[in-house]
N, C-alpha and C positions, 0 to 999 in steps of 0.2 A: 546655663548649659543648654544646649542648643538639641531638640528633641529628635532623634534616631528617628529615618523613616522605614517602612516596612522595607526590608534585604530583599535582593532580587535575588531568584533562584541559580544556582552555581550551575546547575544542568538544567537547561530548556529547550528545546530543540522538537522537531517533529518529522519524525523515521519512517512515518507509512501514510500513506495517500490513498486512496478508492472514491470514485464516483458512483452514483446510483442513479441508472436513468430517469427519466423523466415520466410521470403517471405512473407509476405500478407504487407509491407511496401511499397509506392512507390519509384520507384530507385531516382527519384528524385522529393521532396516534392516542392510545389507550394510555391511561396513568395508571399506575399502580398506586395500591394504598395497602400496604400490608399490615397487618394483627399483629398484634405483641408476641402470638405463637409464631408466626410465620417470620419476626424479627429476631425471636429469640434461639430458632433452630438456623438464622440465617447466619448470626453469632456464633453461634457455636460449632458450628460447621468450617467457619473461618476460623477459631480458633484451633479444630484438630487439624486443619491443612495446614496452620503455622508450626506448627509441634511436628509433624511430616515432615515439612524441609527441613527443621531442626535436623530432623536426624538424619535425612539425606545429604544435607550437609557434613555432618560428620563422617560418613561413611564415605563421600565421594573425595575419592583422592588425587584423581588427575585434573579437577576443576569443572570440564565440560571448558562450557563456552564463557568469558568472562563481557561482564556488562563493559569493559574498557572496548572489547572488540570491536562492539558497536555504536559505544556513544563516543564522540568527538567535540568536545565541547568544543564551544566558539565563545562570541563576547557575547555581552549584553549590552550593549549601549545603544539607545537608539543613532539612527540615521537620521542628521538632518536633512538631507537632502529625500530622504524619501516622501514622495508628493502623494499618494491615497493613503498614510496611514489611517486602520481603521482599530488602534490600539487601545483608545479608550472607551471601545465600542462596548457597552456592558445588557447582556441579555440575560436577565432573570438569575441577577448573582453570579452569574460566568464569566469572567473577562478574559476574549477572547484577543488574541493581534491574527490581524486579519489586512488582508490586502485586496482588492481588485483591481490590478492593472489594466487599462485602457477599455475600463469599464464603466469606473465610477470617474466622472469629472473630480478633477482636484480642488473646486471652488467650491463643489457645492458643499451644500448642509445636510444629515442624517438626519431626520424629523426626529423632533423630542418624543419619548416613550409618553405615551397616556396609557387608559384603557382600551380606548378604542386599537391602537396601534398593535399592542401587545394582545388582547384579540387576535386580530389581524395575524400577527406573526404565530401564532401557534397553528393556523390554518394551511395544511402544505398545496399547492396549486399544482395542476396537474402540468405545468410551464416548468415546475421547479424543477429543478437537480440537487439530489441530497450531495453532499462532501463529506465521507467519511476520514476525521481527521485522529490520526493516532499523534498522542501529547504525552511528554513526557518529561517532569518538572520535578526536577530532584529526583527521589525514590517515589513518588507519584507516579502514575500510569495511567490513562486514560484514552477513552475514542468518545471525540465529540462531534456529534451530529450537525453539520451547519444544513441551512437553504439557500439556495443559489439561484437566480434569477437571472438571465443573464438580458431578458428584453427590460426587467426592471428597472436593472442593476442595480441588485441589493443582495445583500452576504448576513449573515448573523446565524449564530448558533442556536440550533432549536433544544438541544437537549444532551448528554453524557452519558457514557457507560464507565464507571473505574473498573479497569481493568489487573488482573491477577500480580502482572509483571510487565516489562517493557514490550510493548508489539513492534515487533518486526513486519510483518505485514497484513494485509487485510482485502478479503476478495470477497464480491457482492456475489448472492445466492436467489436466483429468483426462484427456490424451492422449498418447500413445507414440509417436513418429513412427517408423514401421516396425515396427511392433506389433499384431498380431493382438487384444492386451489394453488394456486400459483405464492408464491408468500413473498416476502421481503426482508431477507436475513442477510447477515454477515458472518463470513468466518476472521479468526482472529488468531494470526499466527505469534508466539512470544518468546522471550526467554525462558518461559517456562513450555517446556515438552508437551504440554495437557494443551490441545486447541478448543478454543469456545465460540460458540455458535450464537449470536444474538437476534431475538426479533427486532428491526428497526423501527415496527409498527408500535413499538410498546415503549414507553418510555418511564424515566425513572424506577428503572428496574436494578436490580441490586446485584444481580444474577444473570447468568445466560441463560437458553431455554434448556442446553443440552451440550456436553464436551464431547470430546474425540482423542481418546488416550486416558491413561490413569497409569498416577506414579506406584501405586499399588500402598498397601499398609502391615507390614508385618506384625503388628500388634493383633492387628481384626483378620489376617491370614487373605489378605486380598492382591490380588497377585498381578501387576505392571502391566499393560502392553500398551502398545500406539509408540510415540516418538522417546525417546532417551535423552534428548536433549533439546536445544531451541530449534523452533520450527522457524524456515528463512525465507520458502514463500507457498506459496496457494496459489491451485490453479482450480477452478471448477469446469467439469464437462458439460457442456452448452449440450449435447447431444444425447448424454446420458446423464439425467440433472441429479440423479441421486448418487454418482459419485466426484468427489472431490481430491484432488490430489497435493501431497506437503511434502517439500524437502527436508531436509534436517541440516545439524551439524552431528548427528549421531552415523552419517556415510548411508544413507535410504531414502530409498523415496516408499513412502504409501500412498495408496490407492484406498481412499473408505468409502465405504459406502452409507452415506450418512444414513440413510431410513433404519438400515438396523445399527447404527452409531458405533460398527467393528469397522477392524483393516481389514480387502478384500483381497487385495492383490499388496504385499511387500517384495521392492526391489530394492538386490543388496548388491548391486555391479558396480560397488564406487569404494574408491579408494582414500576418497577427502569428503567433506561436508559437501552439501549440495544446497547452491545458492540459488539457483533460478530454476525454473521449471513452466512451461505451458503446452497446454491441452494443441491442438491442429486443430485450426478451426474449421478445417470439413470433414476430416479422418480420426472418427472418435476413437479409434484403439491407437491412434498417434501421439506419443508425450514426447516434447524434447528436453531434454534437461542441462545446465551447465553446474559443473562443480569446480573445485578448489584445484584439483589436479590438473587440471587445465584444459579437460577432457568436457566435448555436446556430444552428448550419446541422445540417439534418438529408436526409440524402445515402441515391440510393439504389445500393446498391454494385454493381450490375449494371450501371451509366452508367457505366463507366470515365473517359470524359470528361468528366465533371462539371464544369463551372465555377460559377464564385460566382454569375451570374445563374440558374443552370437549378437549385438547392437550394432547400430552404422554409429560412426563415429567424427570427426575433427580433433585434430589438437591444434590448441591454441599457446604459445606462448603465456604463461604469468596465470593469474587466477581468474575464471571465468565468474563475473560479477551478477552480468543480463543476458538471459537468451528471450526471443520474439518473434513471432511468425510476421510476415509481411501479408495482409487482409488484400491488399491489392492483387497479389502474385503469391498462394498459399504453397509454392516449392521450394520459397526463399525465406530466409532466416538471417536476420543481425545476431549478433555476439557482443558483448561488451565486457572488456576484463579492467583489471585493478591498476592498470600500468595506463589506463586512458584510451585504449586502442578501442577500433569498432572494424567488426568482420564480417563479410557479408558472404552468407554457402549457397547454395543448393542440396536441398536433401535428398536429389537424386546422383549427387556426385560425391562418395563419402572422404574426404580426407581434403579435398578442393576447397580452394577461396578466392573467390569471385573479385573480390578486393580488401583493400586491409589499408588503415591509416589510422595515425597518432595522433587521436582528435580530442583529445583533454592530459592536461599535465599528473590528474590525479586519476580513481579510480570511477568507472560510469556508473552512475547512478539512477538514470534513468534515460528508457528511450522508446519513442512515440514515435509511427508508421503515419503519414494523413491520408485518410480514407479516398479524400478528394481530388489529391494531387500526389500520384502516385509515387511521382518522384520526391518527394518530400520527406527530410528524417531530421526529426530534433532528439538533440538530446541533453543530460548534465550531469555533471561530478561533483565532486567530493570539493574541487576545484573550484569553487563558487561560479562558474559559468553554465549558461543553458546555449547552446550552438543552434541552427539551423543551417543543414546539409539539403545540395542536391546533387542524386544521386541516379546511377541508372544501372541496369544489370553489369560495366564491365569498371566506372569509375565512379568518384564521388568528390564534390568540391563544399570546401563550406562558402556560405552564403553569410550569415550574420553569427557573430558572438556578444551576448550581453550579462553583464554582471549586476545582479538584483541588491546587489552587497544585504545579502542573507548568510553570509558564511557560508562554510561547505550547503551544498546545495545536497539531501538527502534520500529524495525522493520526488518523481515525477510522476503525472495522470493527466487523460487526456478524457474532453468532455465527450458522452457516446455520441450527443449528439452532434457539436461543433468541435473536428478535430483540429480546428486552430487553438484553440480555448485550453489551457494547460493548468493545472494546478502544480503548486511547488510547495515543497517543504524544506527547511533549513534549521540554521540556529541562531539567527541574529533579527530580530524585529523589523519587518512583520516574519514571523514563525512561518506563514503558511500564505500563501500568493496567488492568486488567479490572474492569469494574464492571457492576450490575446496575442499570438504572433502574426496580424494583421495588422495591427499598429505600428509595426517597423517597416518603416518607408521602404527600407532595401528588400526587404521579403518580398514586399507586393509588386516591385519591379521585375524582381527577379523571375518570379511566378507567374508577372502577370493577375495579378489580382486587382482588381477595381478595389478603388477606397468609398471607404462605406458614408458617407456623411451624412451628421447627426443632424 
């Protein structure tokens, strides 16, 4: 009888993506060693928040938001035609599938792990780029810290956070609450309502430093506030770094303000869940949001009172998936809904659209502005496709379409500092993909772009 090998996970996939720029990482991150006390209240803490959703569970009768909403399972089987797999890539017990498109040569070799090497890899360079990558492997959950090198070219996982519940998204914090300094944290938006704050300077840590919301406990007389449901994305205020903003599927957006860890401003002008959200990146009381109803409401956050008639607006046909400010031209703003389309406004003309095309068959998933080339919009769906668009204030054409065969493609990031350099997330190995859209001949034609040779 022929011996069973270890079952591949029925759900694998990775839903959230974030980059962390370059030097504001510590060269070498703090290990924790906790005491048997500090193991045994970390225990038992985990145990009365399971006995909590016991009974939230019981009590909640319309469901919320169900985990089918968001996971889409795909296959498992590898690809043989995929040429960088970095699948058996195994760092310190973690086995990661990792990819570097047109980064890592397909020939070469990964040097065998010694001492010295793994040394070496625990040292973060101030060259690096962290990759915040949200995994999600069965009822597992997890955000694993890769390094990324891109003059290296080298990728591997420095370190993990298990996470409460599934992450939906995750947005980098270059602030310390109560801190004199600058810090390096993440927030962590999930299925679960409660958002958690991590130090990325601290590793194997068991815990966050600090949440943002609580489901409350009727037993201990503690009473809810923050999100009511899953949180769907993060934005943080560059301008005002001690607040951070989350949409929901509870119909709100909040405004926290993480130093004192309450909501400061709650907006209730929605009618559906609220899927996308970002800050203006010049006009700090500027938030644009897209929701379910089909409706970018763009708010201005000093109105506390805000309702849905006193906002400027758009309506969009079908469910608004991604809203995004254009860094090149901060008046202009893409859209991407569940039907595939991409719409491009001005936020000084409320109800207007500048152009509009059916530029994936499934829902968008992700979409990336290049800092460089103004004209430039990549994007990807659900569809297993990443596109590259060029585009100008009155039209847009596409340029290239390529299929990574990752299955639904779930999530896209662009590097801060090279915005050709893209990270992707999917469900089919490699899970998670860094690729450069400079390696496609027709890109660089089309742009204009000299080829770089190695």
């Amino acid at each position: 009888m022929e011996e069973e090998g270890p079952k591949e996970a029925a759900i694998d996939f990775v839903p959230a993506l974030c980059f962390v720029p370059r030097g504001v990482a510590k060269e070498r991150p703090e290990k924790i060693v906790l005491t048997q006390g500090e193991l045994a209240r970390i225990i038992e803490e985990t145990k009365n928040n399971l006995e909590e959703d016991g009974e939230d569970e019981d009590d909640d009768e319309d469901g919320g938001m169900d985990v089918d909403d968001v996971v889409r399972p795909g296959g498992v089987n590898r690809n043989p035609d995929d040429e960088f797999d970095l699948a058996n890539y195994d760092n310190e017990g973690t086995t990661t599938t990792a990819d570097i498109g047109g980064v890592v040569d397909a020939n070469e070799q990964l040097p065998d792990e010694d001492n010295d090497s793994e040394a070496e890899d625990e040292i973060i360079k101030p060259t690096d780029n962290l990759i915040l990558v949200g995994h999600v492997q069965d009822d597992a959950a997890s955000m694993e810290v890769w390094v990324f090198n891109e003059d290296e070219e080298s990728l591997y996982t420095h370190h993990d956070f298990i996470l409460p519940s599934f992450p939906l998204c995750i947005e980098w914090l270059n602030h310390d609450p109560g801190s004199d300094t600058t810090g390096n944290m993440c927030a962590v938006g999930c299925m679960d309502p409660v958002i958690t704050i991590w130090d990325l300077d601290i590793q194997d840590s068991m815990e966050p430093i600090f949440k943002l919301g609580s489901k409350g406990n009727r037993k201990k007389h503690k009473e809810a506030y923050g999100h009511k449901d899953a949180v769907l994305d993060l934005s943080w205020n560059r301008h005002f770094e001690h607040i951070l903003a989350s949409g929901s599927v509870d119909q709100t957006v909040i405004l926290w303000d993480i130093d004192e860890g309450q909501p400061h401003t709650t907006i209730t002008a929605f009618k559906e869940k609220v899927q996308s959200l970002e800050f203006h990146p010049e006009e700090a009381q500027s938030i644009l949001t897209g929701s379910a109803d089909g409706k970018v409401r763009l708010f201005d956050c000093r109105n506390a009172d805000t309702v849905d008639s006193d906002c400027v607006k758009w309506k969009i046909p079908g469910e608004v998936e991604k809203v995004l400010w254009n860094p090149c031209d901060t008046n202009h703003f893409v859209i991407g809904t569940n039907d595939g389309s991409l719409h491009y406004a001005d936020s000084r003309e409320p109800k207007k659209l500048l152009w509009t095309i059916k530029g994936h068959e499934e829902e968008i998933s992700g979409i990336c502005f290049n800092k460089e080339l103004s004209n430039l919009l990549t994007s990807t769906s659900t569809d297993g496709m990443l596109k590259v668009w060029d585009f100008n204030g009155g039209a847009i054409k596409e340029v290239y379409s390529h299929d990574f065969q990752m299955g639904r493609l779930q999530c896209m990031k662009q590097c801060p500092e090279d915005p050709f350099t893209l990270a992707l997330g999917g469900e089919k190995p490699p899970r998670c993909r860094i690729y450069n859209i400079k390696n496609f001949e027709v890109v660089r034609k089309v742009f204009k772009i000299p080829e770089v040779l190695g």
